[in-house]
C-alpha positions as CSV (number, residue, x, y, z in Angstrom):
1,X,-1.9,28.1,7.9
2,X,-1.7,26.5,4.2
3,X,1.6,26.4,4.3
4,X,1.8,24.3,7.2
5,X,-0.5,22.3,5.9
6,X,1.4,21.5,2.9
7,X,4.6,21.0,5.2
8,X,3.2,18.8,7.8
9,X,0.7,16.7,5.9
10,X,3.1,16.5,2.7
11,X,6.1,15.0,5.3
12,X,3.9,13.1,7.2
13,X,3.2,10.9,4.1
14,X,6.6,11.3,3.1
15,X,7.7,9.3,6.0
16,X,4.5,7.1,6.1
17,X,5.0,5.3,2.6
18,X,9.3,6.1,1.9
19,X,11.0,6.0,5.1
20,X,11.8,2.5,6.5
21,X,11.2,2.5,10.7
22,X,12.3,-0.4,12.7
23,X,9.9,-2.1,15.5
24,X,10.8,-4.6,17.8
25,X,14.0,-5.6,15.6
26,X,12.1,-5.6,12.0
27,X,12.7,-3.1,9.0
28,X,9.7,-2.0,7.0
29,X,7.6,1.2,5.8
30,X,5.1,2.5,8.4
31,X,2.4,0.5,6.5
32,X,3.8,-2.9,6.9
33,X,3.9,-1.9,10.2
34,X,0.3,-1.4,10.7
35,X,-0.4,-4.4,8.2
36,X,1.3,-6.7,10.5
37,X,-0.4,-5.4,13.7
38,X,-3.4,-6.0,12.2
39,X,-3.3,-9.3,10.8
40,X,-1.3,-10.6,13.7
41,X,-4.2,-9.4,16.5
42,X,-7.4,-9.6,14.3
43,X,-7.1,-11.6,11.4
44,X,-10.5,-13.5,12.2
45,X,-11.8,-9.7,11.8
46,X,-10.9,-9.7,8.7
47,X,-11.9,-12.7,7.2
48,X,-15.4,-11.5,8.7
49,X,-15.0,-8.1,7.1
50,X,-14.0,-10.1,3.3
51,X,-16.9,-12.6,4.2
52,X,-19.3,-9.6,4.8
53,X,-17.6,-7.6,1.6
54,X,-18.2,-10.9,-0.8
55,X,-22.5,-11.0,0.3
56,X,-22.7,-7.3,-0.2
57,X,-20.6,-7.6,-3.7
58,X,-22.6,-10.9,-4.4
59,X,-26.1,-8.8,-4.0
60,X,-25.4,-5.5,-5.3
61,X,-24.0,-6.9,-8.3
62,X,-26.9,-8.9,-9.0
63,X,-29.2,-5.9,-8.2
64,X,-27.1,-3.9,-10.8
65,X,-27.7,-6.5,-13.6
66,X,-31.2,-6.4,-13.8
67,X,-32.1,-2.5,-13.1
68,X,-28.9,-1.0,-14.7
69,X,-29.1,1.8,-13.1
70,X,-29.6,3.3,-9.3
71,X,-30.7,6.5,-8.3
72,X,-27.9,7.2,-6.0
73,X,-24.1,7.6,-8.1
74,X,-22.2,5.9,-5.2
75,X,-24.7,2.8,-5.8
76,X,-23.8,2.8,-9.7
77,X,-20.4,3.4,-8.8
78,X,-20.2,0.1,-6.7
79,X,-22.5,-2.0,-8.3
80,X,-23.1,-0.9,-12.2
81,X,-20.7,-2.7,-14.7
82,X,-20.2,-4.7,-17.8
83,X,-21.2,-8.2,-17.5
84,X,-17.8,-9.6,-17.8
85,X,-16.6,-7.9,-14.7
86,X,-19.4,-9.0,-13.1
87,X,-19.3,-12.4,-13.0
88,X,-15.4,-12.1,-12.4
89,X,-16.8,-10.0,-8.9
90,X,-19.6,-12.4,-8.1
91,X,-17.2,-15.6,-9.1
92,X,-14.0,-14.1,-7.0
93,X,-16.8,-13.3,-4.1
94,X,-18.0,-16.9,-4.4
95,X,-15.0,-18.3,-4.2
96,X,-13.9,-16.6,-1.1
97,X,-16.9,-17.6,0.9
98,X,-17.1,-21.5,-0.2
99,X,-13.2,-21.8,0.4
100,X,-13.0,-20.2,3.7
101,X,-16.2,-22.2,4.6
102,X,-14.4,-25.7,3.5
103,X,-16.7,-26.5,1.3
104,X,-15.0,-25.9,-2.3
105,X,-13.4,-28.8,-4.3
106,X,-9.8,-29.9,-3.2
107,X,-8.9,-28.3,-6.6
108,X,-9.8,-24.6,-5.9
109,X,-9.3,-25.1,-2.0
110,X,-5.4,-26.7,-1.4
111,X,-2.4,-24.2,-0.7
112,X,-1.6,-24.0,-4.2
113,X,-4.7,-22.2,-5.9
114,X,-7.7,-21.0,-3.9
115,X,-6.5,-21.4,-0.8
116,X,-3.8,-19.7,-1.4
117,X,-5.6,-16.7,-2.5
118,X,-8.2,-17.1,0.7
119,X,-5.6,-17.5,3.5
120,X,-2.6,-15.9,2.9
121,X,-3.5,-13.3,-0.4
122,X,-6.7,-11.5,-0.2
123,X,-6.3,-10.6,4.3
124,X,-3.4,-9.0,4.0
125,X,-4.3,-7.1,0.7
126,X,-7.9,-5.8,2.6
127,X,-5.5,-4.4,5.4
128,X,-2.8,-2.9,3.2
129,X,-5.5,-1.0,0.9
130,X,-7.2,0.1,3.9
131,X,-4.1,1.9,5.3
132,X,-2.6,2.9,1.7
133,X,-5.6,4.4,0.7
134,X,-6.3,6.3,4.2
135,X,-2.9,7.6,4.2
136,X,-2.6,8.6,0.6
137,X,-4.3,11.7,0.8
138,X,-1.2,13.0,2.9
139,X,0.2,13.4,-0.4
140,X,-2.3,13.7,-3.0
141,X,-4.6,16.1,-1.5
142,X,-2.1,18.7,0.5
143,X,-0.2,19.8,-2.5
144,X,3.0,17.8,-2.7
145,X,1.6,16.6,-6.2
146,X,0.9,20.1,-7.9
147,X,4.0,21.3,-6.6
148,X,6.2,18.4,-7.6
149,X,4.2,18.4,-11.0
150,X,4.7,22.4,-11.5
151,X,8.5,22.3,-11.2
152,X,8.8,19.3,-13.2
153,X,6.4,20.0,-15.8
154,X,9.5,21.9,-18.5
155,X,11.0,18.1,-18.1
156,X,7.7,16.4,-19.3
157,X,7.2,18.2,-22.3
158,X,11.0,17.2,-23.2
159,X,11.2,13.7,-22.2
160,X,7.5,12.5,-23.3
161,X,6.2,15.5,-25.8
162,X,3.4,15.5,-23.2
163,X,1.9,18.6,-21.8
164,X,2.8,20.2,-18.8
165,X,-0.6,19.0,-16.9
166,X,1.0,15.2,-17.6
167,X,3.0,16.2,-15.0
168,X,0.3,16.2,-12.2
169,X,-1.5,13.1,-14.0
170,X,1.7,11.0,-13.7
171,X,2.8,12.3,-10.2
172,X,-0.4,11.2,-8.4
173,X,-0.6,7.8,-10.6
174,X,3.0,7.0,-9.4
175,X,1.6,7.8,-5.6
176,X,-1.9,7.1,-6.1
177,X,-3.5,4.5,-8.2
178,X,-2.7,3.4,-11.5
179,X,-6.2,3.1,-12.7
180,X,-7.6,6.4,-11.0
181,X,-4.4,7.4,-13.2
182,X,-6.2,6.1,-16.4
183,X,-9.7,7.8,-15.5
184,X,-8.2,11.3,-15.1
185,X,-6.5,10.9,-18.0
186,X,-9.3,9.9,-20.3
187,X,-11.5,13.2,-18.8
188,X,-8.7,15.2,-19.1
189,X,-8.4,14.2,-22.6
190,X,-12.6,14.6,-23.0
191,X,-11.7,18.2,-21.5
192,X,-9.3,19.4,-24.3
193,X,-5.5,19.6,-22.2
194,X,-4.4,16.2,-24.5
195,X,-4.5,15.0,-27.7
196,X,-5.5,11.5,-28.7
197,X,-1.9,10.6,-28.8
198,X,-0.5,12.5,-25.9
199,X,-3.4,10.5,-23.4
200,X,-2.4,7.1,-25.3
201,X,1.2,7.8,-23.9
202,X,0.1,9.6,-20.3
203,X,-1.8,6.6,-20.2
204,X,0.1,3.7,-21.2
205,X,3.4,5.3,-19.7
206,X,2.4,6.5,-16.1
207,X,-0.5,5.4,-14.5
208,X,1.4,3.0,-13.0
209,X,-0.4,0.4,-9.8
210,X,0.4,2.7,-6.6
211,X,3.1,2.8,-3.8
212,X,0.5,1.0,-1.5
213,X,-0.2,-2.1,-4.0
214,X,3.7,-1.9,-4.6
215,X,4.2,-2.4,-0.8
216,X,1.9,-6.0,-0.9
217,X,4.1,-7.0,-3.8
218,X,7.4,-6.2,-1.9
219,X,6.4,-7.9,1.5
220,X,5.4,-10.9,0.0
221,X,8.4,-10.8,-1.9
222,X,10.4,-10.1,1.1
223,X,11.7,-6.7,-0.3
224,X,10.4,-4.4,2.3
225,X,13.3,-3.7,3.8
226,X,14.8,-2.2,0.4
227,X,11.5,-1.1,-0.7
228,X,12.4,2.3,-2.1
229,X,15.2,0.6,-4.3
230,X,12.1,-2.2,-5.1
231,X,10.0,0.6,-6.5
232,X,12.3,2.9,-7.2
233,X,13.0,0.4,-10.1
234,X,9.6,-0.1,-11.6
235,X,9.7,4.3,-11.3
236,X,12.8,4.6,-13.6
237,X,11.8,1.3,-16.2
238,X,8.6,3.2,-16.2
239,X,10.1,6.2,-17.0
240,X,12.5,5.1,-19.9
241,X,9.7,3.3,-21.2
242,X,7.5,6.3,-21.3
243,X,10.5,7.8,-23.0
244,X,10.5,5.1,-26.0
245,X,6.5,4.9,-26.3
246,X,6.3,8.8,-26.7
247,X,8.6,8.6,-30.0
248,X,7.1,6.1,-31.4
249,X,4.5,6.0,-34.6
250,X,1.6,4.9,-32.7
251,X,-0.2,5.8,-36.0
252,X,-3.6,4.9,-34.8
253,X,-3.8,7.6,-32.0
254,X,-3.9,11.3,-33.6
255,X,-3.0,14.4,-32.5
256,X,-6.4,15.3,-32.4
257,X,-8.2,16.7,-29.7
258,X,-11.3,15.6,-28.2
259,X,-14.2,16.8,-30.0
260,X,-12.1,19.7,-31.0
261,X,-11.4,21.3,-27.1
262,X,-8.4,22.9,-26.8
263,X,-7.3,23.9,-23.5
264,X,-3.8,25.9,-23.4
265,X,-1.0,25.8,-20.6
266,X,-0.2,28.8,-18.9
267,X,3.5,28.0,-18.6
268,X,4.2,29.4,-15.4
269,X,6.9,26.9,-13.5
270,X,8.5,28.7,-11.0
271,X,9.2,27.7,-7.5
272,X,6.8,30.6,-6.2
273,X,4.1,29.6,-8.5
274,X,4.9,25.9,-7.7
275,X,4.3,26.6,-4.0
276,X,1.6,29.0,-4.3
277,X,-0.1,26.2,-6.5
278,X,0.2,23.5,-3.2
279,X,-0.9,26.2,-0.5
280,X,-3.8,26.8,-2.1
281,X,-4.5,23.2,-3.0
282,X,-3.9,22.8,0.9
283,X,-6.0,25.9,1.9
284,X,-9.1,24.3,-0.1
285,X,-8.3,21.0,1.5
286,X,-10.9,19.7,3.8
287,X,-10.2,17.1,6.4
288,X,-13.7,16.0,7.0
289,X,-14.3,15.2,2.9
290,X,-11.1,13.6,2.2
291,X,-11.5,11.1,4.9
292,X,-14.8,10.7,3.5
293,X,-13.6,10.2,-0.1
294,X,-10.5,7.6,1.1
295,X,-13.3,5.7,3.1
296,X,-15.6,5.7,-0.4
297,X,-12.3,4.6,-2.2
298,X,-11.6,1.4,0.4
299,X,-15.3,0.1,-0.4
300,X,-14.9,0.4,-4.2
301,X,-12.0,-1.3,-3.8
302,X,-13.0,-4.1,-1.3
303,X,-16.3,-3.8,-3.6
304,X,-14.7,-3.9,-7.2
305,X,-11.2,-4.8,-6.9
306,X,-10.9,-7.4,-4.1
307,X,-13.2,-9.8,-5.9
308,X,-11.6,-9.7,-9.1
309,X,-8.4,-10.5,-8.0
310,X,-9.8,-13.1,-5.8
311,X,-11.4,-14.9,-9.1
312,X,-8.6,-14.2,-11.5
313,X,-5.9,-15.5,-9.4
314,X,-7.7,-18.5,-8.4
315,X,-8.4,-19.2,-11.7
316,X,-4.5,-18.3,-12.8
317,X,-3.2,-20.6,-9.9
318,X,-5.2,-23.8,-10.8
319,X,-4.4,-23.3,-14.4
320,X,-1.0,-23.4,-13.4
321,X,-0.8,-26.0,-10.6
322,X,-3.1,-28.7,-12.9
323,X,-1.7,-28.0,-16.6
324,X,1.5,-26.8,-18.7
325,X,-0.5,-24.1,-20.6
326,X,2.0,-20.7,-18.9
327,X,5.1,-23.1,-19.4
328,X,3.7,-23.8,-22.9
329,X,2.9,-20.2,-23.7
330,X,6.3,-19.1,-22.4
331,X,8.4,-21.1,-23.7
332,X,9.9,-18.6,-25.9
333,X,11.8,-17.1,-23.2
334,X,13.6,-19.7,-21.9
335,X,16.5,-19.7,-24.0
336,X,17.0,-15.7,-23.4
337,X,16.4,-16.1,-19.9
338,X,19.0,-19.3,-19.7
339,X,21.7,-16.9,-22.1
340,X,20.8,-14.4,-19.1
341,X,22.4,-17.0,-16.7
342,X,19.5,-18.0,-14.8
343,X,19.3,-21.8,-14.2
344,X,16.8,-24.1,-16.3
345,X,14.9,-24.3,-12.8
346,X,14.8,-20.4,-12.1
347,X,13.9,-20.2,-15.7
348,X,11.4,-22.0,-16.0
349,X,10.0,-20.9,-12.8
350,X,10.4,-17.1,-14.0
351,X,9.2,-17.6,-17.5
352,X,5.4,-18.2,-17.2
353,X,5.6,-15.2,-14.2
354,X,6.5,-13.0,-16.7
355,X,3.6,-13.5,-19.5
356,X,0.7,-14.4,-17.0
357,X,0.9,-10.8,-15.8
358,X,-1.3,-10.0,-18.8
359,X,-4.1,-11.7,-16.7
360,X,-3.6,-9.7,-13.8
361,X,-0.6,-8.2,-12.3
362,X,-0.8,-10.1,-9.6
363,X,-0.3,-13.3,-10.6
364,X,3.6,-13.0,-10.9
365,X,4.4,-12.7,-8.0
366,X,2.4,-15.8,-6.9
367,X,4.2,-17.8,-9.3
368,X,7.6,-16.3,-8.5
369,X,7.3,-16.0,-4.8
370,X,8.9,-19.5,-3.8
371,X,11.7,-19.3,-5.7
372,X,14.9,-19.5,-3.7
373,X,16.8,-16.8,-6.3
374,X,16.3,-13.1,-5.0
375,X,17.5,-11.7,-8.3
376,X,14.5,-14.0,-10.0
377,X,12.1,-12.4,-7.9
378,X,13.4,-8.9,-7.8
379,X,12.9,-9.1,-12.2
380,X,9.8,-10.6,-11.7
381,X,8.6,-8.7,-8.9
382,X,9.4,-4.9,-10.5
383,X,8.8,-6.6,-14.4
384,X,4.8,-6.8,-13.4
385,X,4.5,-3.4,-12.3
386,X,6.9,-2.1,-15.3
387,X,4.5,-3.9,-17.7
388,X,1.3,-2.1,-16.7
389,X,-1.2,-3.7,-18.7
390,X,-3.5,-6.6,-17.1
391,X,-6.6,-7.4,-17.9
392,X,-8.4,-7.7,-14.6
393,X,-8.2,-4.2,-13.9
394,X,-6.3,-1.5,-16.3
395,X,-6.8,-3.2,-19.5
396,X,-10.4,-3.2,-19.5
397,X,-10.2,0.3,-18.3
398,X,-8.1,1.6,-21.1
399,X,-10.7,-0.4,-23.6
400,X,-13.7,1.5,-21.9
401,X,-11.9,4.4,-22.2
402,X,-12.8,7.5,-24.8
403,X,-9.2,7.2,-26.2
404,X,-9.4,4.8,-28.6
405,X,-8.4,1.3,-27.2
406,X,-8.8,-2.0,-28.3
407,X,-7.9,-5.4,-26.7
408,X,-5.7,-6.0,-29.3
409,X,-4.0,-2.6,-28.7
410,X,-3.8,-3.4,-25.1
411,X,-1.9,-6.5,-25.9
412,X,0.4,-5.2,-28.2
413,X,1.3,-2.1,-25.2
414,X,2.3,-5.2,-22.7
415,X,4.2,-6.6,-25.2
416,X,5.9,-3.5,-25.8
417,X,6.9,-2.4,-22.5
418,X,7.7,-5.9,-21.7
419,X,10.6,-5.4,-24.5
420,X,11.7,-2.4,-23.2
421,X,11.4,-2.8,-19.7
422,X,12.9,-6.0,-18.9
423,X,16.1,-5.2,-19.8
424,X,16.6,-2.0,-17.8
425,X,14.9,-3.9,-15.3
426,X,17.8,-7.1,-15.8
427,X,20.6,-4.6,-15.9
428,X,19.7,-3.0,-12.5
429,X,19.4,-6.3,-10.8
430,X,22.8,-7.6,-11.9
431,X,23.7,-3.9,-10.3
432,X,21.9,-4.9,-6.9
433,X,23.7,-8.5,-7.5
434,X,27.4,-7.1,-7.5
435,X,26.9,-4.9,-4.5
436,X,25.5,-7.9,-2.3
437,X,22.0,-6.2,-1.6
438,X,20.1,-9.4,-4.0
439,X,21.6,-12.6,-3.7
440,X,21.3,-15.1,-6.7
């Protein structure tokens, strides 16, 4: 019975987030499937639902600032937080409501900034997190991710000097979530299976945004239809990157352990051990508490997340549309980008995309998504998920973190696999370029 299980459950996702499916003569995953139906027969629904989400984010928040704690951990889960994320939750929350209401400023309201966000972001986001995080468990919770993870566990310890148990860590991060990545990181590191270092580089190199935010990137980039090539390129620039960052000094993170816990590895990797590890992972499975947990998850997210993004990008768009300060700040990459062979207009278009991802990775593709070049987009589009570190979400994280972070650190790790990414990241465009699946 847990072997079926593992089979049915593990394909089903399989199919559900990889395999592209054609309805009524369009090409997409199952999700943007389900994302389209959606929005196309209840997008007033919806906007309710975000309306609804911003009061109960507006209030709970408030409530959390003055009696710092609640009794119940799913309240303090939702509502406790530092004060800077939660006037970016309230703000975002705001902003949705006075916007959608008509009665915001022309500045924060017109296509460009705010409404941009309101209309045509933040809907199709709310769906697409509802149905990647409902279907994820198909393979995080049935076993594909500790059988993957056994087998390749010999190649971790090669490739990134990590433990084997990285392997797990990185596998559900790269089919999860990126910051649930982070979090099981820094416990595992509290627990003793990392050192300081070794959690710095699981956490830094692989806990990279999920295949569900991936899929919101692609569509509005219009890459679903070669969406496993799309993020099958933000895997491997991930990857290599991972490789690099794990051989470098990184002098300020030890190989120390965590109060002194040491757990050790048991070193088992074979492909009976691998499978005997998912079957029993399926076996314990329980249908009724995962769909419990992945509804929990979709109101932290509409709760925590949504907001955030909401404000930040807002914020990020009427920045851009009213001043030069991006353009300013990126100027420096102009001239590589125009020795690249991209026009002054695609240049300048791409250069800000690529440096106001530090604020939150979703800004690029906002900033990128008009532009008539598909290889532009494609760089920009896979650069923001290679880069990892934003502020609004995984950056804060990492800084909150037992590890050891800083904001400076956090800005030097996006500049570093900003250096080594883009290139890779260039290189396999021009690829995609010469076989006529991006166009120029």
């Amino acid at each position: 019975m847990a072997i079926l299980k593992f089979g049915i459950y593990s394909f089903i996702g399989l199919l559900a987030f990889l395999a592209p499916v054609t309805i009524g003569g369009e090409s997409s995953i199952i999700m943007g499937h389900l994302k389209n139906f959606v929005l196309d027969n209840y997008s007033n629904l919806v906007t309710f639902l975000i309306m609804f989400c911003s009061v109960i984010t507006i209030t709970g928040t408030c409530l959390g600032f003055i009696k710092k704690k609640f009794n119940e951990q799913y309240l303090n889960e939702l509502f406790i937080t530092d004060k800077f994320s939660g006037m970016l939750r309230i703000g975002g929350s705001i902003l949705f409501i006075i916007i959608s209401l008509g009665i915001a400023p022309e500045f924060l309201s017109n296509e460009n900034t705010g409404g941009l966000m309101a209309g045509d972001m933040i809907p199709p986001l709310m769906v697409t997190f509802f149905v990647g995080v409902m279907l994820m468990p198909l393979l995080t919770s049935f076993g594909l991710v500790e059988f993957i993870g056994t087998l390749i566990a010999p190649i971790m310890k090669k490739l990134f000097k990590v433990p084997g148990y990285a392997a797990i860590d990185a596998l559900a991060s790269f089919l999860g979530d990126g910051t649930i990545g982070i979090v099981v990181t820094d416990q595992q590191y509290q627990k003793g299976y990392y050192t300081q270092r070794e959690a710095a580089v699981i956490a830094t190199s692989f806990s990279i945004v999920g295949i569900s935010f991936a899929a919101v990137v692609a569509d509005l980039l219009k890459f679903s239809k070669i969406f496993w090539i799309f993020y099958g390129t933000i895997a491997f620039a991930t990857v290599v990157a991972g490789f690099v960052i794990a051989r470098l000094p990184l002098k300020k993170f030890k190989n120390e352990y965590y109060n002194n816990n040491k757990i050790e590895d048991g070193g088992n990797r074979s492909f009976s051990h691998a499978l005997n590890m998912a079957t029993t992972t399926a076996g314990k499975a329980s249908e009724k508490e995962i769909l419990t947990d992945s509804l929990f998850k979709v109101v932290v997210i509409y709760i925590t997340f949504i907001p955030v993004i909401m404000c930040v990008g807002s914020i990020g768009l009427v920045i851009a549309e009213n001043t030069n300060f991006f353009s300013i700040l990126s100027m420096p990459l102009m001239p590589i980008l125009k020795l690249l062979g991209f026009t002054h207009e695609v240049a300048s278009q791409m250069a800000p995309a690529m440096i106001v991802g530090f604020s939150d990775m979703y800004l690029p593709a906002l900033f990128i998504e008009n532009t008539t070049s598909e290889v532009a987009r494609f760089i920009v589009g896979t650069l923001s998920f290679a880069q990892l570190i934003f502020l609004s979400e995984t950056g804060m994280i990492l800084v909150n973190s037992k590890m050891g972070f800083s904001i400076l650190d956090v800005g030097k790790f996006f500049i570093l696999r900003t250096i080594i990414t883009l290139p890779i990241i260039y290189t396999i465009s021009m690829i995609l370029l010469k076989v006529g699946i991006l166009a120029n």
